[in-house]
PDBQT receptor file of N, H, CA, C and O in Angstrom, charges set to zero:
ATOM      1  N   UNK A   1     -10.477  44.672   9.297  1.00  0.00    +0.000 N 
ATOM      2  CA  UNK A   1     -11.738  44.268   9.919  1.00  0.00    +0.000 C 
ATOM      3  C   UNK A   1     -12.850  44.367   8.882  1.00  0.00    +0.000 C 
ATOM      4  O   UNK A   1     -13.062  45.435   8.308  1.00  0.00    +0.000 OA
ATOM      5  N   UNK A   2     -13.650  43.134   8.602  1.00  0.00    +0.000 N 
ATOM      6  H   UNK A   2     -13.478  42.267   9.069  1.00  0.00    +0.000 HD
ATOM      7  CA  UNK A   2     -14.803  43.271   7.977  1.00  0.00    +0.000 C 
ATOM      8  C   UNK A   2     -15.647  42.191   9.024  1.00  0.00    +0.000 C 
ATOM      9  O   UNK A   2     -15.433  40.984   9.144  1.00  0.00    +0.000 OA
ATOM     10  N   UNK A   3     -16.668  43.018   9.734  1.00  0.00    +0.000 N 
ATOM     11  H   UNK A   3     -16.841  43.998   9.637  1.00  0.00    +0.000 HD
ATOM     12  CA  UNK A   3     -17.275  42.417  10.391  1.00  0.00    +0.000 C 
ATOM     13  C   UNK A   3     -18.108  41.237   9.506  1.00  0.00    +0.000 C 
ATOM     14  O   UNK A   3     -18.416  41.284   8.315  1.00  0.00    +0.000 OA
ATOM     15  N   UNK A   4     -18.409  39.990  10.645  1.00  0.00    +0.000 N 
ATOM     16  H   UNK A   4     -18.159  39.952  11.613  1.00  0.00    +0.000 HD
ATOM     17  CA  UNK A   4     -17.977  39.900  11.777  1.00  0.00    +0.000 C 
ATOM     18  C   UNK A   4     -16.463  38.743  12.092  1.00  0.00    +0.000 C 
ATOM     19  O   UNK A   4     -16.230  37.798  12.845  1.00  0.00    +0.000 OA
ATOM     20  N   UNK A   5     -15.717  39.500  11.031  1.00  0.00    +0.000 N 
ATOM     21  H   UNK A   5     -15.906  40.268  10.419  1.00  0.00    +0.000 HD
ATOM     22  CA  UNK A   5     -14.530  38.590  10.526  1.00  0.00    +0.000 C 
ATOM     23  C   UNK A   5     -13.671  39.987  11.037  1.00  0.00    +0.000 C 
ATOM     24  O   UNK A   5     -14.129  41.123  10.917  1.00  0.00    +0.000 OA
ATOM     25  N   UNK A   6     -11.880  39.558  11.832  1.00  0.00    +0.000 N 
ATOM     26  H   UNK A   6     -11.508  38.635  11.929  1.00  0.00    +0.000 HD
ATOM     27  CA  UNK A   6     -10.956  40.235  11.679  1.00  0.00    +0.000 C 
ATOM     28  C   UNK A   6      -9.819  39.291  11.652  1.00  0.00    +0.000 C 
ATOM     29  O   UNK A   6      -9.869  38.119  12.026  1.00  0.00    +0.000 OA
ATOM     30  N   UNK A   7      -8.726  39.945  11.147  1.00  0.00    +0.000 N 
ATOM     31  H   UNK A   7      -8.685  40.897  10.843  1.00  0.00    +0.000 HD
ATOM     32  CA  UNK A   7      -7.617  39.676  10.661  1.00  0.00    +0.000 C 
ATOM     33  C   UNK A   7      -6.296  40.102  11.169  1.00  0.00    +0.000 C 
ATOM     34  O   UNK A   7      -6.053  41.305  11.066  1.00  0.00    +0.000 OA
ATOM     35  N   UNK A   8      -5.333  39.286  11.736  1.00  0.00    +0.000 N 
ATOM     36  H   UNK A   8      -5.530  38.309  11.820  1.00  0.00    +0.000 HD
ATOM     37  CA  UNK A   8      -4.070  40.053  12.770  1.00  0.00    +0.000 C 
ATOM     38  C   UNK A   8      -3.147  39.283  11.982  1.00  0.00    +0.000 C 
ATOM     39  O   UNK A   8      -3.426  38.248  11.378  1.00  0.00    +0.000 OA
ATOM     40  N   UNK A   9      -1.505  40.123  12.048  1.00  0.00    +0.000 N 
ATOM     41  H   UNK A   9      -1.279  40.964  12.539  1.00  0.00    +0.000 HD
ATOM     42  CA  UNK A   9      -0.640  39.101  12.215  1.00  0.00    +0.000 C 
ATOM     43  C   UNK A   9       0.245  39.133  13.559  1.00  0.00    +0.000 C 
ATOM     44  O   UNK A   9       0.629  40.209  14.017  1.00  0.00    +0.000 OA
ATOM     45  N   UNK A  10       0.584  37.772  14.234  1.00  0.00    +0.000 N 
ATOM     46  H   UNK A  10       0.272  36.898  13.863  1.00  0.00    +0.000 HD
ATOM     47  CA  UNK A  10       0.864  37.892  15.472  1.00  0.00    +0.000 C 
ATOM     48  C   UNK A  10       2.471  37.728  15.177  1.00  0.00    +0.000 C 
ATOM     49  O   UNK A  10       2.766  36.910  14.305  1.00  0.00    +0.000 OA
ATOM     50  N   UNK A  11       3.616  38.489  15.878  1.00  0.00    +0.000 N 
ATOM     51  H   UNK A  11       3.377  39.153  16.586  1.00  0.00    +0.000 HD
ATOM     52  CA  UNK A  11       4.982  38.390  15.800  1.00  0.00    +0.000 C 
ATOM     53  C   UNK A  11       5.634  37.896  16.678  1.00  0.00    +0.000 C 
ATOM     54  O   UNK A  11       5.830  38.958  17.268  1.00  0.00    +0.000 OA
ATOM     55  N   UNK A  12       6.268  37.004  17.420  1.00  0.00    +0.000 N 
ATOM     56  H   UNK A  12       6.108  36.141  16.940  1.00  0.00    +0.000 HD
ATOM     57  CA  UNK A  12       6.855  35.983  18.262  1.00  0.00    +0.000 C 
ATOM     58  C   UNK A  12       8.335  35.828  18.009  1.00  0.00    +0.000 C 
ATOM     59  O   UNK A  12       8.829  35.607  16.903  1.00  0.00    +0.000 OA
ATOM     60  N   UNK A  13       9.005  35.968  19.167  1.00  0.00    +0.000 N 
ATOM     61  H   UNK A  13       8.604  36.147  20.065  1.00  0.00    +0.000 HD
ATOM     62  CA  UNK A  13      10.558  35.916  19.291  1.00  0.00    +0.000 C 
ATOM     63  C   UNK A  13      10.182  35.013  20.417  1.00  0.00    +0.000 C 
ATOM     64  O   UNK A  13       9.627  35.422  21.436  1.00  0.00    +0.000 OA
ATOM     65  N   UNK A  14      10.525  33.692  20.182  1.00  0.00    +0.000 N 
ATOM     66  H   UNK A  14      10.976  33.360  19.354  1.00  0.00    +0.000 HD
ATOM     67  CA  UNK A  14      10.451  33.108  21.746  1.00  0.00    +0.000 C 
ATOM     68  C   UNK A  14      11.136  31.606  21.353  1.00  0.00    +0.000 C 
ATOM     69  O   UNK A  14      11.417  31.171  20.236  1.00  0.00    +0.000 OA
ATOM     70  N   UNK A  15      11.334  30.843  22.958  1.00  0.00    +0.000 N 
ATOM     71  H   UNK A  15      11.106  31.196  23.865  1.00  0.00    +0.000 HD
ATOM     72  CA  UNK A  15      12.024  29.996  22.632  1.00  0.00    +0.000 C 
ATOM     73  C   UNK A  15      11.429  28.789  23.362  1.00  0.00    +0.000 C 
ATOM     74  O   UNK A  15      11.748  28.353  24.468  1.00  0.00    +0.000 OA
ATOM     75  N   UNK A  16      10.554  28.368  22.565  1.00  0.00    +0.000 N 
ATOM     76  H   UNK A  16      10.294  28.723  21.667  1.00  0.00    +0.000 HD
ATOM     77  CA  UNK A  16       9.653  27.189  22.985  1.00  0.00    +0.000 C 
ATOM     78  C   UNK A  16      10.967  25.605  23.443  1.00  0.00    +0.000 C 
ATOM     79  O   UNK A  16      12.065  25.151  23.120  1.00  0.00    +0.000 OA
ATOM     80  N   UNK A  17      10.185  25.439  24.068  1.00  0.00    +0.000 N 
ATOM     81  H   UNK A  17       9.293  25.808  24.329  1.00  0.00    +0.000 HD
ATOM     82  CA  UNK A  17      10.608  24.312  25.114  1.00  0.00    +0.000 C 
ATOM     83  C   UNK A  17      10.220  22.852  24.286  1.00  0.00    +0.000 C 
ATOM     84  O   UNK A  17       9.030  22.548  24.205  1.00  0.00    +0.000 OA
ATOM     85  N   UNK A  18      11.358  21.885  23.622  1.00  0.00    +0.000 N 
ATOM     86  H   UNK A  18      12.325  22.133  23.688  1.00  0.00    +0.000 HD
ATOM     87  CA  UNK A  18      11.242  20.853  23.281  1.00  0.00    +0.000 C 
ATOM     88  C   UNK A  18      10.523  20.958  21.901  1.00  0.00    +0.000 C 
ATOM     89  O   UNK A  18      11.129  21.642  21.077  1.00  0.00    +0.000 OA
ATOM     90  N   UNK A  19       9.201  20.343  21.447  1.00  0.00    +0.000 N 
ATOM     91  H   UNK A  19       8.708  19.788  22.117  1.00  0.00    +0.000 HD
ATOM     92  CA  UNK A  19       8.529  20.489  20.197  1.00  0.00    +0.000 C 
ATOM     93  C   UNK A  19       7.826  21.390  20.065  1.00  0.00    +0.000 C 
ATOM     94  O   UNK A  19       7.116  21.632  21.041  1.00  0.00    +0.000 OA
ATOM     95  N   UNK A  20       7.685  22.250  18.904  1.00  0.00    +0.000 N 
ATOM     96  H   UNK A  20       8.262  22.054  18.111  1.00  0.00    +0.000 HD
ATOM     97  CA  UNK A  20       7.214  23.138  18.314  1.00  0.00    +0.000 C 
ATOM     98  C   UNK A  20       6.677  22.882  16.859  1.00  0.00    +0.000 C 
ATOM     99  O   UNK A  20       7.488  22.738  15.944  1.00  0.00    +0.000 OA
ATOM    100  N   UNK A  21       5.515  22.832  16.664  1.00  0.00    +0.000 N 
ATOM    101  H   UNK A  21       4.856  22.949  17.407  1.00  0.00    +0.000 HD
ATOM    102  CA  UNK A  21       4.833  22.187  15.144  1.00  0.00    +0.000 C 
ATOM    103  C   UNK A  21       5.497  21.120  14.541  1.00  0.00    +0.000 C 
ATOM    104  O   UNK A  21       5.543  20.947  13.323  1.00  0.00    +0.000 OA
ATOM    105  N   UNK A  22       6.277  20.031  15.815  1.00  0.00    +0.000 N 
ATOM    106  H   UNK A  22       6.240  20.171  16.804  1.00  0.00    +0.000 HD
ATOM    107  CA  UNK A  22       7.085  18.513  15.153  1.00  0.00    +0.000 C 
ATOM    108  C   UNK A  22       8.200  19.517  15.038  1.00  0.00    +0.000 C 
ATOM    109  O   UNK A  22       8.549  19.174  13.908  1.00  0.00    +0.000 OA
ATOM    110  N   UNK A  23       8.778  20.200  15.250  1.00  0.00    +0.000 N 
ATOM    111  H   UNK A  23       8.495  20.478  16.168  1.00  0.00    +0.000 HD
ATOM    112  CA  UNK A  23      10.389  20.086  15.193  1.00  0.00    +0.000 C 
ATOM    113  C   UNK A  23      10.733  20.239  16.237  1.00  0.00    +0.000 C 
ATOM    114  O   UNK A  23       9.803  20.489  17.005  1.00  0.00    +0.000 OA
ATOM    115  N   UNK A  24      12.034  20.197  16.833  1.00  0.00    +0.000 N 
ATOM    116  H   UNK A  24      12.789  19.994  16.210  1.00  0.00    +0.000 HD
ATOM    117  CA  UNK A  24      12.509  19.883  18.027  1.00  0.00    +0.000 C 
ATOM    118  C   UNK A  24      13.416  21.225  18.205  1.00  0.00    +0.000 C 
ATOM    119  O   UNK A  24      14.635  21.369  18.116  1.00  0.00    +0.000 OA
ATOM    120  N   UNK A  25      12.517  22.026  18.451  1.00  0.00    +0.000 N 
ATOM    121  H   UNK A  25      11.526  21.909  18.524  1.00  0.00    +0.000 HD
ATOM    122  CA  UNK A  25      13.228  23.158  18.640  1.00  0.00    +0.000 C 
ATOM    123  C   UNK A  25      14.072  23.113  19.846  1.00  0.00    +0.000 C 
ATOM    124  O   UNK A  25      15.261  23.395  19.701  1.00  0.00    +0.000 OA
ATOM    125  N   UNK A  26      13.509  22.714  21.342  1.00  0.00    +0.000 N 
ATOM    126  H   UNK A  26      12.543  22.485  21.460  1.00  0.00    +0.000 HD
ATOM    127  CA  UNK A  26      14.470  22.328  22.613  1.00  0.00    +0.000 C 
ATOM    128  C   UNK A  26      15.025  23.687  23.058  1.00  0.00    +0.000 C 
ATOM    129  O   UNK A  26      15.992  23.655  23.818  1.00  0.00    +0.000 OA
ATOM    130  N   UNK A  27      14.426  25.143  22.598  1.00  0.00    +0.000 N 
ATOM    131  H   UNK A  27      13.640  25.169  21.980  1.00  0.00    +0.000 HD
ATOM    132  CA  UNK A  27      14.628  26.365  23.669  1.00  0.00    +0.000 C 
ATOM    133  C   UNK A  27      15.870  26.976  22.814  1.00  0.00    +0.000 C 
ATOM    134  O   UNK A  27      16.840  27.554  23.304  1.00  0.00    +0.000 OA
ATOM    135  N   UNK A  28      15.682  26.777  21.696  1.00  0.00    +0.000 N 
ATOM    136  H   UNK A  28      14.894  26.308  21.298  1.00  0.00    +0.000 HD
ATOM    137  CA  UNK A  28      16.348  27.712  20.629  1.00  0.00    +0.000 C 
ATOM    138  C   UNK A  28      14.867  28.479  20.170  1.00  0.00    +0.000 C 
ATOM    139  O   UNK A  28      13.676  28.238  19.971  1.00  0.00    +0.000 OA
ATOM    140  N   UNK A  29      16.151  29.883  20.157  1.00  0.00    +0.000 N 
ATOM    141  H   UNK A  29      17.118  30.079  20.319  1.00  0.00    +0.000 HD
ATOM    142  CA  UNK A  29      15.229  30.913  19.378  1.00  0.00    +0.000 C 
ATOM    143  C   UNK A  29      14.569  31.105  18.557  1.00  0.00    +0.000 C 
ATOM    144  O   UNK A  29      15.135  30.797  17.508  1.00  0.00    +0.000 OA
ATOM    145  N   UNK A  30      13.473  31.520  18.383  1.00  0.00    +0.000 N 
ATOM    146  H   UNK A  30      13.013  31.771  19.236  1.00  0.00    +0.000 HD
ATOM    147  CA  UNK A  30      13.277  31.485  17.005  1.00  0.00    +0.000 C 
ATOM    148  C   UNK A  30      11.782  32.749  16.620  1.00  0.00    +0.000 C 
ATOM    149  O   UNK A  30      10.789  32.995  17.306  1.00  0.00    +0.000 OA
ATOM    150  N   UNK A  31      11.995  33.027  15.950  1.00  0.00    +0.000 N 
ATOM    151  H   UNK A  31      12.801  32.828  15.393  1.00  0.00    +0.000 HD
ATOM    152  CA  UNK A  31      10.946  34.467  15.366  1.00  0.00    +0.000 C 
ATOM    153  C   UNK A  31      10.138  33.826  14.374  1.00  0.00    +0.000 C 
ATOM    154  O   UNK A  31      10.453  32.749  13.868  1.00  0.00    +0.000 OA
ATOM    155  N   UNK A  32       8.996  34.532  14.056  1.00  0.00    +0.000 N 
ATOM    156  H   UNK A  32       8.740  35.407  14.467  1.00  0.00    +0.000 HD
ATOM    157  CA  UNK A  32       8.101  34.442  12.734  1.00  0.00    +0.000 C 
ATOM    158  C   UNK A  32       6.446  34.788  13.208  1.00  0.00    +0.000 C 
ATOM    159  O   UNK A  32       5.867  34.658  14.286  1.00  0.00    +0.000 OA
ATOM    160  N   UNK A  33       6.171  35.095  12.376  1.00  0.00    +0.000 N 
ATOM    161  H   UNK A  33       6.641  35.201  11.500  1.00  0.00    +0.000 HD
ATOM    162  CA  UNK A  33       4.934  35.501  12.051  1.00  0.00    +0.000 C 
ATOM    163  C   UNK A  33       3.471  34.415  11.929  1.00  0.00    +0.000 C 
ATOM    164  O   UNK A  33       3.285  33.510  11.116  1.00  0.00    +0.000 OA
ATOM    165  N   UNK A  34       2.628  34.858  12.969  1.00  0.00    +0.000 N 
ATOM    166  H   UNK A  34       2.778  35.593  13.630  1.00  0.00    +0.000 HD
ATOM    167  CA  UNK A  34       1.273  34.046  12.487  1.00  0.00    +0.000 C 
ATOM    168  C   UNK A  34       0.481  34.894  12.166  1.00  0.00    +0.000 C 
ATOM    169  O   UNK A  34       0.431  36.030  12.637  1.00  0.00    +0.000 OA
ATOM    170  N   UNK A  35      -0.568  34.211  10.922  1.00  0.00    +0.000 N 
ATOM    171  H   UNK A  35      -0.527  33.288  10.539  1.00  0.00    +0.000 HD
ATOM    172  CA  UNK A  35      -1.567  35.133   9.822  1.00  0.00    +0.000 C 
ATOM    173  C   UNK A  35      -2.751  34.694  10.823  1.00  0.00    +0.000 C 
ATOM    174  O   UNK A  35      -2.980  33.504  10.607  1.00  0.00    +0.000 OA
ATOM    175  N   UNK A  36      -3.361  35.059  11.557  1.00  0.00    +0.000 N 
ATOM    176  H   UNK A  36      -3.175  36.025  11.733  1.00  0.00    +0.000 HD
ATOM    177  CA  UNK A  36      -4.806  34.523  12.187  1.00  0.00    +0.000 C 
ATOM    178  C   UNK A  36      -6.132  35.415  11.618  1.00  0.00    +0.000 C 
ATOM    179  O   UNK A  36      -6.404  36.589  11.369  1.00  0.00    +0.000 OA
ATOM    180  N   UNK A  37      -6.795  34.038  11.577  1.00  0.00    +0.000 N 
ATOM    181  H   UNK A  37      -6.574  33.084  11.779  1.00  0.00    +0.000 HD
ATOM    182  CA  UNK A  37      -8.034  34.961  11.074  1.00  0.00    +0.000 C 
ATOM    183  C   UNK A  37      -9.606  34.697  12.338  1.00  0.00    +0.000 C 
ATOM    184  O   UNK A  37     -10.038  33.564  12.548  1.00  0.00    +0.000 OA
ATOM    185  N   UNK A  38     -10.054  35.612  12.825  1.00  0.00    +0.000 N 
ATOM    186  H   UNK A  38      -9.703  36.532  12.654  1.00  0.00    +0.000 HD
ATOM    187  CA  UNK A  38     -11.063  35.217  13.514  1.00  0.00    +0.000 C 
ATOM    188  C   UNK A  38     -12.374  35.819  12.907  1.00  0.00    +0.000 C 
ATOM    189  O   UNK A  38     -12.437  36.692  12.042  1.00  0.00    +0.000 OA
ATOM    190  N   UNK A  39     -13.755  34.964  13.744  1.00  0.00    +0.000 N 
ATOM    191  H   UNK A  39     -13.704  34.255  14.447  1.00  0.00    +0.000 HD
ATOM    192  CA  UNK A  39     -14.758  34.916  13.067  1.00  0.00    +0.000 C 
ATOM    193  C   UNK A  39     -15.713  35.477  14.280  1.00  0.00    +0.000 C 
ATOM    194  O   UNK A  39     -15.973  34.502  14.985  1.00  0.00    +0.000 OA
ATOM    195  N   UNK A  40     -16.217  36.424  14.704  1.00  0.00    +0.000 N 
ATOM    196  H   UNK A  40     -16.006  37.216  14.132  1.00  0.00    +0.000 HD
ATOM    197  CA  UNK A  40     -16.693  36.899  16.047  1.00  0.00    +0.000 C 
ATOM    198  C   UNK A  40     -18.856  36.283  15.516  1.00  0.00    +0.000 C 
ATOM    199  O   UNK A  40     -19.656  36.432  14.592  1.00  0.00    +0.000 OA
ATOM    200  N   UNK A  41     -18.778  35.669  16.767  1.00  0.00    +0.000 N 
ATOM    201  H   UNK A  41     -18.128  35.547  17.518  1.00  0.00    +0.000 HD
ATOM    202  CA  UNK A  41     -20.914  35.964  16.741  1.00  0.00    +0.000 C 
ATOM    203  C   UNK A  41     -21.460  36.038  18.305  1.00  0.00    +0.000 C 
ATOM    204  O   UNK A  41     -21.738  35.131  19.089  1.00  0.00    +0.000 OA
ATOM    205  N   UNK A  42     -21.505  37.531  18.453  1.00  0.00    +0.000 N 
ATOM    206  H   UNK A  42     -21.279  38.268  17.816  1.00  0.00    +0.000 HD
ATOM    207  CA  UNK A  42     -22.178  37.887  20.011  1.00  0.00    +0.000 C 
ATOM    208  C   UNK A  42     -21.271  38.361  20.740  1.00  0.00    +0.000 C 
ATOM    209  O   UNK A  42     -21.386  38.271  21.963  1.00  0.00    +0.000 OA
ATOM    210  N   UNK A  43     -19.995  39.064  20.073  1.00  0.00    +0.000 N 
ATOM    211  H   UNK A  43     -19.901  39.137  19.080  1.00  0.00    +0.000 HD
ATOM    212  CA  UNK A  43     -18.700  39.503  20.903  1.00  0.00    +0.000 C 
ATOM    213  C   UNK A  43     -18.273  38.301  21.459  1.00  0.00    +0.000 C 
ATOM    214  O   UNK A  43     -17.985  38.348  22.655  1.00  0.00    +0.000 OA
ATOM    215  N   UNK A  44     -18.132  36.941  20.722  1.00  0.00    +0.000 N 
ATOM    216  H   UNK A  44     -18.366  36.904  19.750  1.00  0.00    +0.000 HD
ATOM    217  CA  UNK A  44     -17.258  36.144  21.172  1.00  0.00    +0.000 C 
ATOM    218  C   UNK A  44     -16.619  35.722  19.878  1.00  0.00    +0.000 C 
ATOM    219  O   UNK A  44     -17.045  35.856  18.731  1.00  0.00    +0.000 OA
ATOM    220  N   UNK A  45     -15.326  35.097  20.385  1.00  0.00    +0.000 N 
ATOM    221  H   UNK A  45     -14.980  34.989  21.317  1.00  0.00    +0.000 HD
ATOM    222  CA  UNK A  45     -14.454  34.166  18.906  1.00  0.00    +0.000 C 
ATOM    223  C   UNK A  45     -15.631  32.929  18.624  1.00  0.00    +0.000 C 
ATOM    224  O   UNK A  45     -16.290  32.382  19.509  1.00  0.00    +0.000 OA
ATOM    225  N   UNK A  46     -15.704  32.655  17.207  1.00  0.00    +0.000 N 
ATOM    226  H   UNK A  46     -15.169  33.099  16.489  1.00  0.00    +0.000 HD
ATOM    227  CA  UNK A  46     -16.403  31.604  17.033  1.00  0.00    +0.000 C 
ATOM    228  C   UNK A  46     -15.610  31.000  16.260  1.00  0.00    +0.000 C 
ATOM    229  O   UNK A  46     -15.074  30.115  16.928  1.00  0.00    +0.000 OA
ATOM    230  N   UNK A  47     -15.288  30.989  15.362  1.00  0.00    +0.000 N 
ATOM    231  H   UNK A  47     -15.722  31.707  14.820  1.00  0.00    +0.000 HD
ATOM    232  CA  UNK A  47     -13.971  30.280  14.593  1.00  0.00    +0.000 C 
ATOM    233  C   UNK A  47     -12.604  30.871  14.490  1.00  0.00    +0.000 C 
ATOM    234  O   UNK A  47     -12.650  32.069  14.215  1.00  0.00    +0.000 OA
ATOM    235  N   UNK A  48     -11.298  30.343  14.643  1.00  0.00    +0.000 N 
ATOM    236  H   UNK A  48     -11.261  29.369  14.866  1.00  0.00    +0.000 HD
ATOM    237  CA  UNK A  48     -10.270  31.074  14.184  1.00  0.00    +0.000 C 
ATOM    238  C   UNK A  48      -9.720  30.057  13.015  1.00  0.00    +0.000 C 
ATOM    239  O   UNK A  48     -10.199  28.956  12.746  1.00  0.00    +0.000 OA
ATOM    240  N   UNK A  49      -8.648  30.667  12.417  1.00  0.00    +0.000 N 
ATOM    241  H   UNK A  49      -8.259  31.561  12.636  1.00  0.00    +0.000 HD
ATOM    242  CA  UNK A  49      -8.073  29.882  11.288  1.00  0.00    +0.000 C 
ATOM    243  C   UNK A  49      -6.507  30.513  11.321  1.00  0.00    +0.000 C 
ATOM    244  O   UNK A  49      -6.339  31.730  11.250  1.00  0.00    +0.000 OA
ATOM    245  N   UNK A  50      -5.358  29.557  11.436  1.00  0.00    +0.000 N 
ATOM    246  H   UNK A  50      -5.494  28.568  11.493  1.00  0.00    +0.000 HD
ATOM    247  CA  UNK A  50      -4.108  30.269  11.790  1.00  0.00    +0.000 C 
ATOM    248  C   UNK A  50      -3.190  29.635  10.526  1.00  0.00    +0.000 C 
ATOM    249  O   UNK A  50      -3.569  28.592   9.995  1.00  0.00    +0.000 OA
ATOM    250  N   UNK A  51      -2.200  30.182  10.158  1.00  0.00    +0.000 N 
ATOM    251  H   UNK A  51      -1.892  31.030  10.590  1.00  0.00    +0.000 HD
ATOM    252  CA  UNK A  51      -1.670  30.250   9.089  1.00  0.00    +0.000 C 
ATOM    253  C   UNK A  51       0.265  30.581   9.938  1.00  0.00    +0.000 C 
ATOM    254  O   UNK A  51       0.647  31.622  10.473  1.00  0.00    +0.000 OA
ATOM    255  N   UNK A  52       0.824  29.662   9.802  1.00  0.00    +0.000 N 
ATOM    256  H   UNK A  52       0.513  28.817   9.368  1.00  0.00    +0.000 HD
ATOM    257  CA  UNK A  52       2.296  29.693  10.756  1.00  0.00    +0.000 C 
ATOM    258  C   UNK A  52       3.637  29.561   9.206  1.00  0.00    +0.000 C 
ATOM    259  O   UNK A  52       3.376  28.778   8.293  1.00  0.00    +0.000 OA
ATOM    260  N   UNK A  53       4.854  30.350   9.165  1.00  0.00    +0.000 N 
ATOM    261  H   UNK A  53       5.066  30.986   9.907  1.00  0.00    +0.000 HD
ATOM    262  CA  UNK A  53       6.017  29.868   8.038  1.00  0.00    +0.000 C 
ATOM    263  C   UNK A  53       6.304  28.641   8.624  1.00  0.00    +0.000 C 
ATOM    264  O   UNK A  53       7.414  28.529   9.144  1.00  0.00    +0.000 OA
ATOM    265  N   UNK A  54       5.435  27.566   8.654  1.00  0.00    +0.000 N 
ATOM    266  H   UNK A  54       4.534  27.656   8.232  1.00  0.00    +0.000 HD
ATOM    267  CA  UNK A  54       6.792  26.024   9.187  1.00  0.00    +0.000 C 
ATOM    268  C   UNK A  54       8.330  25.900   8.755  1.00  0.00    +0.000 C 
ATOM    269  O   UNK A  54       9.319  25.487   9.360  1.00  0.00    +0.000 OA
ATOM    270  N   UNK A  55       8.100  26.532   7.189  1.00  0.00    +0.000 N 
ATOM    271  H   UNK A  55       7.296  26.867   6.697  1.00  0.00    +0.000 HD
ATOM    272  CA  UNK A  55       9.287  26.470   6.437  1.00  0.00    +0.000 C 
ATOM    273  C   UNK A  55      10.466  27.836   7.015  1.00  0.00    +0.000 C 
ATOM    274  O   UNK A  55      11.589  27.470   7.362  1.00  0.00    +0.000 OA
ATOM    275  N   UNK A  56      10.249  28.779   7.055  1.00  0.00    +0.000 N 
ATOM    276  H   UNK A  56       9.337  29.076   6.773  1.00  0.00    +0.000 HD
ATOM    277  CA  UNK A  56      10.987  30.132   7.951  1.00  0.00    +0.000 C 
ATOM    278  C   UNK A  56      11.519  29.320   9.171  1.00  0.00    +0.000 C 
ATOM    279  O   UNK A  56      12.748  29.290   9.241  1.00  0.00    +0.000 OA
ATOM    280  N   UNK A  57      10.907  28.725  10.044  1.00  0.00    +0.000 N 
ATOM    281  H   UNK A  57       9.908  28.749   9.987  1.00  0.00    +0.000 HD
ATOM    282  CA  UNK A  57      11.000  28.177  11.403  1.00  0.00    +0.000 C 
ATOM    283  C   UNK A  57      12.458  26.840  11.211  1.00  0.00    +0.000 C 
ATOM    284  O   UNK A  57      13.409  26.507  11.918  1.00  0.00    +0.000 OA
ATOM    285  N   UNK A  58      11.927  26.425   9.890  1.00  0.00    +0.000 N 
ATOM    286  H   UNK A  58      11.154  26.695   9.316  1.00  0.00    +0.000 HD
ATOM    287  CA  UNK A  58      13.245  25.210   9.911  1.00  0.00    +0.000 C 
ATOM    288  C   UNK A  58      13.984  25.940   9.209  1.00  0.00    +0.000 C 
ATOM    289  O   UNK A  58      14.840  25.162   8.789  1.00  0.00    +0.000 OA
ATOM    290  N   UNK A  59      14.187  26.890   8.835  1.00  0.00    +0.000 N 
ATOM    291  H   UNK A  59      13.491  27.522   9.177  1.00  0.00    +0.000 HD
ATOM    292  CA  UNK A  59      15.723  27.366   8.047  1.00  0.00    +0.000 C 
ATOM    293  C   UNK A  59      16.156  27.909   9.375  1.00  0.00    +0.000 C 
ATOM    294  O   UNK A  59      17.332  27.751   9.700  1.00  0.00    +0.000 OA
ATOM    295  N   UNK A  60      15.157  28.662  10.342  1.00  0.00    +0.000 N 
ATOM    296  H   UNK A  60      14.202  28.791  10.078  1.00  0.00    +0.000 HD
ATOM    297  CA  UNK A  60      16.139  29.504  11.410  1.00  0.00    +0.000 C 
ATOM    298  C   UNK A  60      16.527  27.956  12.562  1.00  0.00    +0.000 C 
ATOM    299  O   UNK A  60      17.045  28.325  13.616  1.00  0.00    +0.000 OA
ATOM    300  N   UNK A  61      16.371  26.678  12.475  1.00  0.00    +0.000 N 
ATOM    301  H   UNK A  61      15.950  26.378  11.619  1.00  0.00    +0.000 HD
ATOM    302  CA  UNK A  61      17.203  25.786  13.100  1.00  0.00    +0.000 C 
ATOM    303  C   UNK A  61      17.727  25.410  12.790  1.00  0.00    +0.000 C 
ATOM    304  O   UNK A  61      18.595  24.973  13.546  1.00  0.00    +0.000 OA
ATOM    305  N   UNK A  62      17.851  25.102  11.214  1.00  0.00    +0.000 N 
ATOM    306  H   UNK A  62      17.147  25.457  10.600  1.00  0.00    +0.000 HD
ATOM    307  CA  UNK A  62      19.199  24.833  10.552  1.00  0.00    +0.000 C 
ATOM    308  C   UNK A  62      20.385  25.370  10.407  1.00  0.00    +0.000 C 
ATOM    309  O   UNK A  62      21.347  24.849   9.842  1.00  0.00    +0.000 OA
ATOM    310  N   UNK A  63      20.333  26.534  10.967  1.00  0.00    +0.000 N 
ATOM    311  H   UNK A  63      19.552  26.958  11.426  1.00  0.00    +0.000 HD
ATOM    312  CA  UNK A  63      21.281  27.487  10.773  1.00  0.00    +0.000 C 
ATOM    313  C   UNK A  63      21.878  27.903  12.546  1.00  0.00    +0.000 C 
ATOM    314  O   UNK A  63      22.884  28.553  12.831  1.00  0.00    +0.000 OA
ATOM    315  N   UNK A  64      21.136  27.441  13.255  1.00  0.00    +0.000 N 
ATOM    316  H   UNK A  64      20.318  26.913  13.023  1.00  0.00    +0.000 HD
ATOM    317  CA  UNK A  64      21.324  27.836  14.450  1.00  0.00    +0.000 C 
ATOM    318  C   UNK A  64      22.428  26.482  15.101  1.00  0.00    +0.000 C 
ATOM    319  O   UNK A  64      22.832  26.520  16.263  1.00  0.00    +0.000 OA
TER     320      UNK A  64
């Protein structure tokens, strides 16, 4: 946290339904990490900026 900016990474095991960032995931599993960055003015979100492995995401369907 450096106000009025904070920083998470979000962790996800889930199995999205049909497309997922253009690939066709269709309710296969899949894990990975999002880098989000938010920008707070007045105790609200004012900008976020998200950062996803696209590349992590297609090796774990290639393999699945």
């Amino acid at each position: 946290i450096d106000p009025p900016k904070l920083a998470a990474r979000l962790a996800f095991n889930c199995r999205p339904a049909g497309e997922f960032l253009g690939l066709a995931v269709n309710g296969t599993r899949i894990c990975f990490a999002e880098n989000v960055f938010y920008t707070f003015e007045d105790t609200r979100i004012r900008e976020v900026w998200s950062v996803i492995d696209k590349v992590a995401i297609e090796a774990q369907l290639r393999s699945a």
